[in-house]
Chimera marker file (.cmm) of the C-alpha trace (Angstrom):
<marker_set name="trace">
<marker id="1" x="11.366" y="20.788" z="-16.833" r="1" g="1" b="0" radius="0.5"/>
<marker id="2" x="10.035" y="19.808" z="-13.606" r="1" g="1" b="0" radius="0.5"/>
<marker id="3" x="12.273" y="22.177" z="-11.009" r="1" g="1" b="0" radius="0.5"/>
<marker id="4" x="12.240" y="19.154" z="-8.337" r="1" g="1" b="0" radius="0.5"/>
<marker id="5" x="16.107" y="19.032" z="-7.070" r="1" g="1" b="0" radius="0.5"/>
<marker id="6" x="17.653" y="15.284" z="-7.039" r="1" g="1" b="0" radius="0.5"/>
<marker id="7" x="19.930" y="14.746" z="-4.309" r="1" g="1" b="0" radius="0.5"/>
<marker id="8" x="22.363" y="11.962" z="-5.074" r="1" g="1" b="0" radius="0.5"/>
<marker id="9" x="22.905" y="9.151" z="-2.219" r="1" g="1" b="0" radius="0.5"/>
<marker id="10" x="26.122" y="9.287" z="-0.546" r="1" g="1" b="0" radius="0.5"/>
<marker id="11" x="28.131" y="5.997" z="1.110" r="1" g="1" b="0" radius="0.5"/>
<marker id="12" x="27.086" y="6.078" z="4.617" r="1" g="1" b="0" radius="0.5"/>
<marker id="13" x="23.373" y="6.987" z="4.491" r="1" g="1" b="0" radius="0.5"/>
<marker id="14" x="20.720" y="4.467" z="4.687" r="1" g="1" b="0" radius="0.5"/>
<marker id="15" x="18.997" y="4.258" z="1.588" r="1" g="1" b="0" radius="0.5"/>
<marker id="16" x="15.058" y="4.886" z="0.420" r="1" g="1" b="0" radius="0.5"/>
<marker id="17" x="13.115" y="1.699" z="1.105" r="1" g="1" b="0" radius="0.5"/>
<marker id="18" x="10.601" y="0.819" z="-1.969" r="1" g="1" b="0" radius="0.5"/>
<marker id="19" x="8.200" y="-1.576" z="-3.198" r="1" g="1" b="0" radius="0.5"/>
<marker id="20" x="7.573" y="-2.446" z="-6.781" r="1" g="1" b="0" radius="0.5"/>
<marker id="21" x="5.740" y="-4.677" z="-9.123" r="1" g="1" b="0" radius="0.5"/>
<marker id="22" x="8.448" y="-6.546" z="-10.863" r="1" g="1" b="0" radius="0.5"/>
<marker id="23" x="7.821" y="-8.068" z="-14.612" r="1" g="1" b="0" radius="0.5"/>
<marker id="24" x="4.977" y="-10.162" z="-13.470" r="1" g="1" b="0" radius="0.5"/>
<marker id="25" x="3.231" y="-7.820" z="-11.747" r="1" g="1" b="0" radius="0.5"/>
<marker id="26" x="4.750" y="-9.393" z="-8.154" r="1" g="1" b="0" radius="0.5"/>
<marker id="27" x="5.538" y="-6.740" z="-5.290" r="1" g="1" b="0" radius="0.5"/>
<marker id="28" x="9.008" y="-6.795" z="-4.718" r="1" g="1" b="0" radius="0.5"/>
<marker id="29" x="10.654" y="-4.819" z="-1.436" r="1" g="1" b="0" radius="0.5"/>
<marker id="30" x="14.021" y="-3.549" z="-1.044" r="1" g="1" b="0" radius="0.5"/>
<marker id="31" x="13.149" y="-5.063" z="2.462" r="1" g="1" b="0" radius="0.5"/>
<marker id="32" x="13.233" y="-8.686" z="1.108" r="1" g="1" b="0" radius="0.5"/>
<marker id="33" x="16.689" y="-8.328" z="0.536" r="1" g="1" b="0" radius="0.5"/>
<marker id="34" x="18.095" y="-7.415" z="3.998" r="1" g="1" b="0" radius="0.5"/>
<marker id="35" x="21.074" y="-9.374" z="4.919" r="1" g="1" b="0" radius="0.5"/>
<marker id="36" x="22.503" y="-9.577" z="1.564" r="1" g="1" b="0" radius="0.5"/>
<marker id="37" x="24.230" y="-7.160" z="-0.218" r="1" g="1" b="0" radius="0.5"/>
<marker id="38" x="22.364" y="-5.284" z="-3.168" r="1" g="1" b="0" radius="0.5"/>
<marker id="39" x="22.967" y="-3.518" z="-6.504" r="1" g="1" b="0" radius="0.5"/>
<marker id="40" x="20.331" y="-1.858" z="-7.370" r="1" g="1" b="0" radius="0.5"/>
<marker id="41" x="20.937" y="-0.337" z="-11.012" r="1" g="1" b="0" radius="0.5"/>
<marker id="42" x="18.566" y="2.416" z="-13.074" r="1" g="1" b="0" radius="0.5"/>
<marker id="43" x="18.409" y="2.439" z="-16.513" r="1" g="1" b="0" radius="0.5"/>
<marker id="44" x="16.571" y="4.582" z="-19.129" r="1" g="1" b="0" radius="0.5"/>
<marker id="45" x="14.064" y="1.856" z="-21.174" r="1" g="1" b="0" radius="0.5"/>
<marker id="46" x="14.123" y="-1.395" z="-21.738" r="1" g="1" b="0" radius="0.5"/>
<marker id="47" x="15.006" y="-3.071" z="-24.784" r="1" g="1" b="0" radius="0.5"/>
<marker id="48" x="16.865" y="0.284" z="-26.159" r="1" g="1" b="0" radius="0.5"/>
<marker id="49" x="20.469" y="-0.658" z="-27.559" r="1" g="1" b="0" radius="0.5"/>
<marker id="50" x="22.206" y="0.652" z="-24.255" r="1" g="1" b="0" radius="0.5"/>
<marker id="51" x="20.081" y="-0.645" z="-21.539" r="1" g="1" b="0" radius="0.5"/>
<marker id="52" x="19.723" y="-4.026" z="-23.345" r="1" g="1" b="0" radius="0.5"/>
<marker id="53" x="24.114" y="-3.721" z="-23.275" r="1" g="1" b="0" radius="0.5"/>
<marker id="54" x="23.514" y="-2.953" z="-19.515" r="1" g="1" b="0" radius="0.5"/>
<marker id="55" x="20.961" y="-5.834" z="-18.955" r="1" g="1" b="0" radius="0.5"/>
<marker id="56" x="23.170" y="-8.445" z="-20.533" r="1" g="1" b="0" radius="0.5"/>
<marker id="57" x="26.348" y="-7.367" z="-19.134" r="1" g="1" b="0" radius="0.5"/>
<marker id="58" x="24.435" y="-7.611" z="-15.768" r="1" g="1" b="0" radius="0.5"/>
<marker id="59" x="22.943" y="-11.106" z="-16.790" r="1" g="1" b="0" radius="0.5"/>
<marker id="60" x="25.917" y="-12.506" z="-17.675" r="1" g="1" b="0" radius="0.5"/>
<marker id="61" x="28.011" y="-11.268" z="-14.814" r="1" g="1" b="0" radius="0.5"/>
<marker id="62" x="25.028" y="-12.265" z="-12.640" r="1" g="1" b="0" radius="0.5"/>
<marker id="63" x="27.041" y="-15.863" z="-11.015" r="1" g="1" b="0" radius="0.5"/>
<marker id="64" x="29.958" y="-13.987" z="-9.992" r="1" g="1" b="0" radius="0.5"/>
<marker id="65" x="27.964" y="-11.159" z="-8.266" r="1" g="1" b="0" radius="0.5"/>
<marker id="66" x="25.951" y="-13.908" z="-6.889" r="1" g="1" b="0" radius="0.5"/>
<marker id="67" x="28.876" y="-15.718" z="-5.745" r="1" g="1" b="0" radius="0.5"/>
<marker id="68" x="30.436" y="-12.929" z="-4.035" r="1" g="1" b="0" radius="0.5"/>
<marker id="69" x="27.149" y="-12.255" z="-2.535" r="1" g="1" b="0" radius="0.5"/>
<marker id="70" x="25.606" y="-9.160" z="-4.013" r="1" g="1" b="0" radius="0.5"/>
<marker id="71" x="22.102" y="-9.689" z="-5.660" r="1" g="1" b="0" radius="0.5"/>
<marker id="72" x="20.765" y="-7.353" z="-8.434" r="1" g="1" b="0" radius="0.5"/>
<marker id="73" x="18.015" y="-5.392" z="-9.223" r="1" g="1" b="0" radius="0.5"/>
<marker id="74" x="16.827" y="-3.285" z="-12.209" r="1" g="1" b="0" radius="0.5"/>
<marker id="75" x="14.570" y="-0.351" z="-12.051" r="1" g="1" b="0" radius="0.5"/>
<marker id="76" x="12.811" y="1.881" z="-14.914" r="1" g="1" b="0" radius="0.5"/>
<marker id="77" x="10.077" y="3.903" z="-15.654" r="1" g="1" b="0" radius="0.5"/>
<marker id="78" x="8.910" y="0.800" z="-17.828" r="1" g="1" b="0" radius="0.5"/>
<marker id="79" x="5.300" y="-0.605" z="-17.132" r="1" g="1" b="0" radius="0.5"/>
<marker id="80" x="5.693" y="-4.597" z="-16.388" r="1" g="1" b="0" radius="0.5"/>
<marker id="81" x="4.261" y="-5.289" z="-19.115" r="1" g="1" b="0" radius="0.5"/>
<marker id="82" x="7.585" y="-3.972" z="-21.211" r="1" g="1" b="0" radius="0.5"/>
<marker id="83" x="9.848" y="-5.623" z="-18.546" r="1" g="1" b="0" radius="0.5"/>
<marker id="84" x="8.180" y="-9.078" z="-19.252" r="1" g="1" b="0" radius="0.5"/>
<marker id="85" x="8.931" y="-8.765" z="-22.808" r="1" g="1" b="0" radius="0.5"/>
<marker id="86" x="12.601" y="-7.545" z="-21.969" r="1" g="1" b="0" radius="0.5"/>
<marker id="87" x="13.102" y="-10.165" z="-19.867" r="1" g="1" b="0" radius="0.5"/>
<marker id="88" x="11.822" y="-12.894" z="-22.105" r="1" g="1" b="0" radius="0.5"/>
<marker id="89" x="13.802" y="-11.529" z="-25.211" r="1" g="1" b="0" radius="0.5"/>
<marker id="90" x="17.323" y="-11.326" z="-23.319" r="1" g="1" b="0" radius="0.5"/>
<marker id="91" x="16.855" y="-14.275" z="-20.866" r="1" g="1" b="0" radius="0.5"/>
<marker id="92" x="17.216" y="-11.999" z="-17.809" r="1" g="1" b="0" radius="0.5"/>
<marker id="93" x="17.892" y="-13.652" z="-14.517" r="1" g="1" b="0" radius="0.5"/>
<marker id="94" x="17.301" y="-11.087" z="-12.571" r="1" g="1" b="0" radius="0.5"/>
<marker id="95" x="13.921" y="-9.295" z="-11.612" r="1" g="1" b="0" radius="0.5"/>
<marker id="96" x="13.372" y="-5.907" z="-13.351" r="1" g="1" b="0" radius="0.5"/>
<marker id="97" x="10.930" y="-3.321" z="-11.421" r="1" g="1" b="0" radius="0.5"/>
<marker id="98" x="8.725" y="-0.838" z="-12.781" r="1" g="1" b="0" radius="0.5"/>
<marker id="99" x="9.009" y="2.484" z="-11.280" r="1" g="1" b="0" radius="0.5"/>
<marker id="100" x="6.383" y="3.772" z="-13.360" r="1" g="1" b="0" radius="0.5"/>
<marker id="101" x="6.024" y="7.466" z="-11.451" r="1" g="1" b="0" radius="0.5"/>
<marker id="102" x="9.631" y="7.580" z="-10.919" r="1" g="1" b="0" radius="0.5"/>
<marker id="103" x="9.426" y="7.931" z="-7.398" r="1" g="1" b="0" radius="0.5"/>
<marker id="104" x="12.129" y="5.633" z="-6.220" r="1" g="1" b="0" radius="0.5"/>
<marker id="105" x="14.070" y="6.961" z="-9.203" r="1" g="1" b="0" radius="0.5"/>
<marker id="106" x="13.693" y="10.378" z="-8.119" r="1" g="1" b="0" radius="0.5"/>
<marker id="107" x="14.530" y="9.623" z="-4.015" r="1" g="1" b="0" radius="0.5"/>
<marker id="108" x="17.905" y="7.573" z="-5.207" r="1" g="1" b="0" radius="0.5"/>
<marker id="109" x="19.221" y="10.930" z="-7.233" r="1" g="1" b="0" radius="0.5"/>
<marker id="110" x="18.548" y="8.508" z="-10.454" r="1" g="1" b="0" radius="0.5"/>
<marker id="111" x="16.078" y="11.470" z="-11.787" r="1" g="1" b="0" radius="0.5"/>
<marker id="112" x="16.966" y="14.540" z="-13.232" r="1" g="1" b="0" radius="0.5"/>
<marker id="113" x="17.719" y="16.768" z="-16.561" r="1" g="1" b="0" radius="0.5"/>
<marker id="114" x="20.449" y="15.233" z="-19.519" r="1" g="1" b="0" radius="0.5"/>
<marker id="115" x="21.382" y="15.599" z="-22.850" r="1" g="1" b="0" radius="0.5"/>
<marker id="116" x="20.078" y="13.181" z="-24.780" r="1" g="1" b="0" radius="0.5"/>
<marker id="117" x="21.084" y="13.851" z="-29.127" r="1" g="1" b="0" radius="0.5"/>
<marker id="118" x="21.988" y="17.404" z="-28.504" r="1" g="1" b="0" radius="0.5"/>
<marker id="119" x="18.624" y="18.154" z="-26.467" r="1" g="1" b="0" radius="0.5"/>
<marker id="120" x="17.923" y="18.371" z="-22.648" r="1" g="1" b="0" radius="0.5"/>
<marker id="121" x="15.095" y="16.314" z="-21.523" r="1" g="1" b="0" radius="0.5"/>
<marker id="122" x="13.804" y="15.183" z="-18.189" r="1" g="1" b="0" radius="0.5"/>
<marker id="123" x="14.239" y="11.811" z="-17.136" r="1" g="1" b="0" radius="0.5"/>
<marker id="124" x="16.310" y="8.409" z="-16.062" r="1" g="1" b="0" radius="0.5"/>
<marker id="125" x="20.342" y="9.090" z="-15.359" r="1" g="1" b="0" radius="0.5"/>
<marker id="126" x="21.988" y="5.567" z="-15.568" r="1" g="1" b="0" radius="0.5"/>
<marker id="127" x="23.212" y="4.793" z="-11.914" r="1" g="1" b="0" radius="0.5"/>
<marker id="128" x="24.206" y="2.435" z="-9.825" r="1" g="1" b="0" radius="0.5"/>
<marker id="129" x="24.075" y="2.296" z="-6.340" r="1" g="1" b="0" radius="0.5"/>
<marker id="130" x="25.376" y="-0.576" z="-4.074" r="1" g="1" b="0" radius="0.5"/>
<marker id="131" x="23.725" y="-1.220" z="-0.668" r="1" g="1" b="0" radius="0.5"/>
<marker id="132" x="24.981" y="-3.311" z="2.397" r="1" g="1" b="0" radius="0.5"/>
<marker id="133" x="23.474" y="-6.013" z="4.292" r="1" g="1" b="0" radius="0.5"/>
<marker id="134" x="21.514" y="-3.252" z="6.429" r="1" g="1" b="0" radius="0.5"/>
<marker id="135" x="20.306" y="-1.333" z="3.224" r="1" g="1" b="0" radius="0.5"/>
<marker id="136" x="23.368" y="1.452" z="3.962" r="1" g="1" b="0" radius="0.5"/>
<marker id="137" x="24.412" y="2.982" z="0.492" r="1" g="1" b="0" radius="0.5"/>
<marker id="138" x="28.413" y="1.780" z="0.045" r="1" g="1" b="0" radius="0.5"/>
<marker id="139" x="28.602" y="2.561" z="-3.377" r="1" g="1" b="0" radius="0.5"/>
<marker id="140" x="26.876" y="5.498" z="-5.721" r="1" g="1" b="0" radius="0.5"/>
<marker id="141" x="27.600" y="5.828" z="-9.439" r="1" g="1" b="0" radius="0.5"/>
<marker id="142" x="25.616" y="8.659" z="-11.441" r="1" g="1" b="0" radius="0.5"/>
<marker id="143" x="25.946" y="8.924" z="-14.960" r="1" g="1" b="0" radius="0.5"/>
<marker id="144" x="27.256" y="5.934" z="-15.921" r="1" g="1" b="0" radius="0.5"/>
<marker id="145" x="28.233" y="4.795" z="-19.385" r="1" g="1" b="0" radius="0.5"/>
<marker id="146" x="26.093" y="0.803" z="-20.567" r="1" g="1" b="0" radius="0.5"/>
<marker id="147" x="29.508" y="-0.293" z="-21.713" r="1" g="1" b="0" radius="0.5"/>
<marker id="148" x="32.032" y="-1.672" z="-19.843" r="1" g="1" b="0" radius="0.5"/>
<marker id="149" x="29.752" y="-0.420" z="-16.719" r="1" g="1" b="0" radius="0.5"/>
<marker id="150" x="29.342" y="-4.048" z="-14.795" r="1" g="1" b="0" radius="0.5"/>
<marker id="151" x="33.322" y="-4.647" z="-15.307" r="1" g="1" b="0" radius="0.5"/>
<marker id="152" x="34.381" y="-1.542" z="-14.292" r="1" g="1" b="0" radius="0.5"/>
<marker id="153" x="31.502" y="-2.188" z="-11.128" r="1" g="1" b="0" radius="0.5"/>
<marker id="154" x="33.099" y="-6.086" z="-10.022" r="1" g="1" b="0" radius="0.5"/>
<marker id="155" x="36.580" y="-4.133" z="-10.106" r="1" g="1" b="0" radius="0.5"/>
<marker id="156" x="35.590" y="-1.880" z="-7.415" r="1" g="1" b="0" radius="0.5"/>
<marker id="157" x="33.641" y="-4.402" z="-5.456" r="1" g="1" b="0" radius="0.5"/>
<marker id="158" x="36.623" y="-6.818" z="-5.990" r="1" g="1" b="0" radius="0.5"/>
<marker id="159" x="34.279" y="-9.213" z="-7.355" r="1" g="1" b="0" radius="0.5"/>
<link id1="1" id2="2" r="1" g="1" b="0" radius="0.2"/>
<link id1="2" id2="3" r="1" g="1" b="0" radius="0.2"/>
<link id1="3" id2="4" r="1" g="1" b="0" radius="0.2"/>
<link id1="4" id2="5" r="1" g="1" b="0" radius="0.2"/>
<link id1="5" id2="6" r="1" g="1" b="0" radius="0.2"/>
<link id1="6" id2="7" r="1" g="1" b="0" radius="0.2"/>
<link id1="7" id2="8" r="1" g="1" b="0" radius="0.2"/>
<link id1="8" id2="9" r="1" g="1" b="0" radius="0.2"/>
<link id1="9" id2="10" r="1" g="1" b="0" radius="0.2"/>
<link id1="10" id2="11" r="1" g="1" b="0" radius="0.2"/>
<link id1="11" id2="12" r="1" g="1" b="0" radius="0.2"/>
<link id1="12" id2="13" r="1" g="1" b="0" radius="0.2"/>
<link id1="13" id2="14" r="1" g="1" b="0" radius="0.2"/>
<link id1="14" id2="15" r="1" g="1" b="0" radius="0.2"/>
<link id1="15" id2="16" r="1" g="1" b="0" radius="0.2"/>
<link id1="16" id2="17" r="1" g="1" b="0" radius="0.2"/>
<link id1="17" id2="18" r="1" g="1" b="0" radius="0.2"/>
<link id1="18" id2="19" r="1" g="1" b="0" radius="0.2"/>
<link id1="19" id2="20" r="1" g="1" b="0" radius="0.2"/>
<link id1="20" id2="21" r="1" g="1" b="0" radius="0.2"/>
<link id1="21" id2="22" r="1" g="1" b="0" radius="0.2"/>
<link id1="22" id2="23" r="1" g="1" b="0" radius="0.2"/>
<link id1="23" id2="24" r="1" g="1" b="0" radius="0.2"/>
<link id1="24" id2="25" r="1" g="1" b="0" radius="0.2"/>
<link id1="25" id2="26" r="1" g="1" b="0" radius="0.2"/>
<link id1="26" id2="27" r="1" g="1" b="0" radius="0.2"/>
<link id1="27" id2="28" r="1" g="1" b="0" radius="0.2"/>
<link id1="28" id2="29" r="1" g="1" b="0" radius="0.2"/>
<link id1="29" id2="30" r="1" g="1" b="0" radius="0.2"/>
<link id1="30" id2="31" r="1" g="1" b="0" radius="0.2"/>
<link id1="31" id2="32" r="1" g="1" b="0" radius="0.2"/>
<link id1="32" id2="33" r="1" g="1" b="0" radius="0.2"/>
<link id1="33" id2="34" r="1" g="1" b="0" radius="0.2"/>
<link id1="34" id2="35" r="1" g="1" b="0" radius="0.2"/>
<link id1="35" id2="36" r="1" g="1" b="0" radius="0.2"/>
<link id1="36" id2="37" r="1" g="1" b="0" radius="0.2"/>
<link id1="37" id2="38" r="1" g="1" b="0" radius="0.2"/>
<link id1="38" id2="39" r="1" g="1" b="0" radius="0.2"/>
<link id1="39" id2="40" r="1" g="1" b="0" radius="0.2"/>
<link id1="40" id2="41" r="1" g="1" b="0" radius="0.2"/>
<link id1="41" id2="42" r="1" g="1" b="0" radius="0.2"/>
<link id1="42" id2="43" r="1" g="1" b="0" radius="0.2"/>
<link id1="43" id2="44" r="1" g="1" b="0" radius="0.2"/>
<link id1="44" id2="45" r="1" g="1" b="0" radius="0.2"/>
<link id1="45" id2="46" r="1" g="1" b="0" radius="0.2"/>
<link id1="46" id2="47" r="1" g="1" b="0" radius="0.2"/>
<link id1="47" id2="48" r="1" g="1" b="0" radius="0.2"/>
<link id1="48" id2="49" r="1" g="1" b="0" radius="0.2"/>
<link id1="49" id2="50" r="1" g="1" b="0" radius="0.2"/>
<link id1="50" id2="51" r="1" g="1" b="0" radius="0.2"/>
<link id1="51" id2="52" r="1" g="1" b="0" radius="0.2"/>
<link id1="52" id2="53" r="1" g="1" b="0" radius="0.2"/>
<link id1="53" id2="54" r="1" g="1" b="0" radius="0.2"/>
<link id1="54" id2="55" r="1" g="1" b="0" radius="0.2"/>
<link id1="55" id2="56" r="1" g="1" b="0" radius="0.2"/>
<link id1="56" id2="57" r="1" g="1" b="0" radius="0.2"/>
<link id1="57" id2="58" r="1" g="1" b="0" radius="0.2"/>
<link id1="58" id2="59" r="1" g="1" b="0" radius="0.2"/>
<link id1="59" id2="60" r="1" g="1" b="0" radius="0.2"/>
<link id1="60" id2="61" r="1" g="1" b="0" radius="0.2"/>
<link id1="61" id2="62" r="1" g="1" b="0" radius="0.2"/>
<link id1="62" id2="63" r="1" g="1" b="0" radius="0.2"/>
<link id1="63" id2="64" r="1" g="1" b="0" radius="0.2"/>
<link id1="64" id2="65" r="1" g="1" b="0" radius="0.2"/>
<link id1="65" id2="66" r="1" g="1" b="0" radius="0.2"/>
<link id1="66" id2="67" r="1" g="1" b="0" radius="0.2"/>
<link id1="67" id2="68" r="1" g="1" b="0" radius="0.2"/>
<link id1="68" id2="69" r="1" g="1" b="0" radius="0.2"/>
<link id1="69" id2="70" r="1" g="1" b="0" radius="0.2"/>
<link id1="70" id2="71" r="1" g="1" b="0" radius="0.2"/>
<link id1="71" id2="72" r="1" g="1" b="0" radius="0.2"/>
<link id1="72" id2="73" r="1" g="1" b="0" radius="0.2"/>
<link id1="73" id2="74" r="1" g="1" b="0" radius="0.2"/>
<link id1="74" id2="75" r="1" g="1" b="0" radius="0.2"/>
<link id1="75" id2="76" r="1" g="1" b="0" radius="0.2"/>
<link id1="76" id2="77" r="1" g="1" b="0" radius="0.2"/>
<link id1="77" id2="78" r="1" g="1" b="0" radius="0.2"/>
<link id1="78" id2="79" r="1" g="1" b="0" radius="0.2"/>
<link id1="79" id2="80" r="1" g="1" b="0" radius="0.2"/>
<link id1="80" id2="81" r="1" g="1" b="0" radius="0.2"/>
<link id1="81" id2="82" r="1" g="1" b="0" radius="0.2"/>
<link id1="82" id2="83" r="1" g="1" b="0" radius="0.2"/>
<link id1="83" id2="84" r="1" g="1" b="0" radius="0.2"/>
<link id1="84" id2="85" r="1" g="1" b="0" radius="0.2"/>
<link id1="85" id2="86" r="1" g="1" b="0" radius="0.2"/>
<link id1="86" id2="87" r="1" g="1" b="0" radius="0.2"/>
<link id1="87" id2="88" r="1" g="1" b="0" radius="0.2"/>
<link id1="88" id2="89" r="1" g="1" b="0" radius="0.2"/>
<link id1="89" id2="90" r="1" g="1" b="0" radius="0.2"/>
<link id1="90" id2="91" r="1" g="1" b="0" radius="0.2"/>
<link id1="91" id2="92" r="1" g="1" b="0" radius="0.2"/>
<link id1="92" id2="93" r="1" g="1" b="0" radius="0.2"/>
<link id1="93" id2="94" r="1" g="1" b="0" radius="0.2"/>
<link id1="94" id2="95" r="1" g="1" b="0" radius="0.2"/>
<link id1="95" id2="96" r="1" g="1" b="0" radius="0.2"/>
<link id1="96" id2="97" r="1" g="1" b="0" radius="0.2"/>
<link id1="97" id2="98" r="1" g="1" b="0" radius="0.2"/>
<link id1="98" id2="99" r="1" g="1" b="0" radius="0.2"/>
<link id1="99" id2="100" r="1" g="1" b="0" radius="0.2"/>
<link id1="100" id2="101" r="1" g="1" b="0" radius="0.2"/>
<link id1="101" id2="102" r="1" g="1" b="0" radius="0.2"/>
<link id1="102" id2="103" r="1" g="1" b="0" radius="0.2"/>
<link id1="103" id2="104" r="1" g="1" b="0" radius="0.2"/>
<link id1="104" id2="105" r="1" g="1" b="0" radius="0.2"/>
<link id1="105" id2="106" r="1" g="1" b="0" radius="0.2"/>
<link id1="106" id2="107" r="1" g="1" b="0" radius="0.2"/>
<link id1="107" id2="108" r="1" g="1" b="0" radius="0.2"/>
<link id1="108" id2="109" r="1" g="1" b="0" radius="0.2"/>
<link id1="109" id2="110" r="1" g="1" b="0" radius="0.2"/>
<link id1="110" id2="111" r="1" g="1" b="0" radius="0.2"/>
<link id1="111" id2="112" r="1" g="1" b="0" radius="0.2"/>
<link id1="112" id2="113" r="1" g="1" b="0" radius="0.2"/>
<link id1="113" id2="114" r="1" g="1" b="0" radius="0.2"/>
<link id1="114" id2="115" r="1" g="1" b="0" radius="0.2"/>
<link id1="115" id2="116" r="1" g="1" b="0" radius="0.2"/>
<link id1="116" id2="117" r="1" g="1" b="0" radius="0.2"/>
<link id1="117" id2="118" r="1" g="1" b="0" radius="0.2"/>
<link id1="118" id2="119" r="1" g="1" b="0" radius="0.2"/>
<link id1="119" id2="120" r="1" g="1" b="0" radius="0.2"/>
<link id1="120" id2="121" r="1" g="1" b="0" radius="0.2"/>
<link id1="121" id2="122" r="1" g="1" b="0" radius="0.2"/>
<link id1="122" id2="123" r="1" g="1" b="0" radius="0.2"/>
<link id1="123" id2="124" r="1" g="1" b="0" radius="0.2"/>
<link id1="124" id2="125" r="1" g="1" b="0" radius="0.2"/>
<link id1="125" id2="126" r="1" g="1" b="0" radius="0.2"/>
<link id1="126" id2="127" r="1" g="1" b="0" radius="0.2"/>
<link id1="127" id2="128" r="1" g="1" b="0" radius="0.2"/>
<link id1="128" id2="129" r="1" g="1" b="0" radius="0.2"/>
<link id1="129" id2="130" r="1" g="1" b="0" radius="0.2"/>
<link id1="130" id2="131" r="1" g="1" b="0" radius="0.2"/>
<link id1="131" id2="132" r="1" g="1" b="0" radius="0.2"/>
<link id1="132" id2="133" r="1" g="1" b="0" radius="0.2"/>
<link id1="133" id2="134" r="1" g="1" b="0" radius="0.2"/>
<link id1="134" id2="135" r="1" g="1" b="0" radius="0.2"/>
<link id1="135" id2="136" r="1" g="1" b="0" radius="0.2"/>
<link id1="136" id2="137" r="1" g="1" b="0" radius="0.2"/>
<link id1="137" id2="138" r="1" g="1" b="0" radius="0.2"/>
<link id1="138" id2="139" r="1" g="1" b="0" radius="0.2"/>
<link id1="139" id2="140" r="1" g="1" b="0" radius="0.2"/>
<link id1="140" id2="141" r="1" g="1" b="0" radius="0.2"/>
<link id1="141" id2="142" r="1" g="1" b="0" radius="0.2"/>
<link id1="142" id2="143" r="1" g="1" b="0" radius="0.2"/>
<link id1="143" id2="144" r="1" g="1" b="0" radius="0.2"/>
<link id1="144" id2="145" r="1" g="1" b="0" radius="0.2"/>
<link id1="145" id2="146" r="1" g="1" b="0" radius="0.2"/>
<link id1="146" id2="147" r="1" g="1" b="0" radius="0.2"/>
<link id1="147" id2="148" r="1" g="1" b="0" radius="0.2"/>
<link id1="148" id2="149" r="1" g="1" b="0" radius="0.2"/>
<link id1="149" id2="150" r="1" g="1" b="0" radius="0.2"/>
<link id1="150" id2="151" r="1" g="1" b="0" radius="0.2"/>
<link id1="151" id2="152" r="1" g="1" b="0" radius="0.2"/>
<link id1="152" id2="153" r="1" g="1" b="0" radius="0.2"/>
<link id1="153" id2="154" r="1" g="1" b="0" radius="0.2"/>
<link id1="154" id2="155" r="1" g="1" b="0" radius="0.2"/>
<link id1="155" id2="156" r="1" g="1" b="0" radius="0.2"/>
<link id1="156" id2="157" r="1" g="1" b="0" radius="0.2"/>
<link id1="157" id2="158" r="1" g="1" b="0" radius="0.2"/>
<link id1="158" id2="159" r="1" g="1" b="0" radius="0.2"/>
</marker_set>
């Protein structure tokens, strides 16, 4: 286990800028979305039964976030090539980033140790953390649950 200490964001604090190749390979920065406000979300793999609940909750929820003004974006250790194929098997309307090294993972507190069938292993927590028009954190959710996540999310946004 790596013994690398993941401090989680707290409302308030301006949060990590990144870039990332999205599912085509296209550079996306957290800096292209200044002025609006962002949910940036971390899941484990793509195309695994509770990421792909996560994804289509997301998907399907994405108009109203839209319409209340808060864009989305998914990150996972995934190379593009897997988010492509994610994308193109659940119609996702929302760009996916590989965060191959885990780095942006790892500065958002999205890193770290969890049980996963009765064993501890190293990787992904499911979070969610919600960023203002300036890129301040106004929202951070560790540990998160696939289902009933994005509901639970537009209640305490008031979306």
């Amino acid at each position: 286990m790596s013994s690398k200490l993941t401090v989680k964001l707290q409302p308030g604090t301006p949060a990590p800028d990144f870039t990332l190749p999205d599912a085509a390979g296209e550079k996306v920065a957290l800096a292209d979305y200044r002025g609006k406000n962002v949910i940036v979300y971390f899941y484990p793999q793509a195309a695994t039964p509770g990421c792909t609940t996560e994804a289509c909750d997301f998907r399907d929820n994405l108009a109203s976030l839209q319409g209340s003004g808060y864009e989305v974006l998914g990150i996972s250790p995934d190379a593009a090539e897997a988010l492509a194929n994610f994308t193109g098997d659940f119609a996702l309307t929302f760009p996916l980033l590989a965060d191959e090294d885990h780095a942006v993972a790892l500065a958002y507190g999205a890193w770290g140790e969890k049980l996963v069938n009765g064993e501890v292993t190293e990787g992904i927590v499911r979070s969610t953390v919600v960023l203002d028009p300036e890129g301040n954190v106004t929202l951070a959710q560790y540990q998160v649950k696939a289902q009933g996540h994005v509901a639970a999310l537009k209640e305490e946004l008031g979306v």
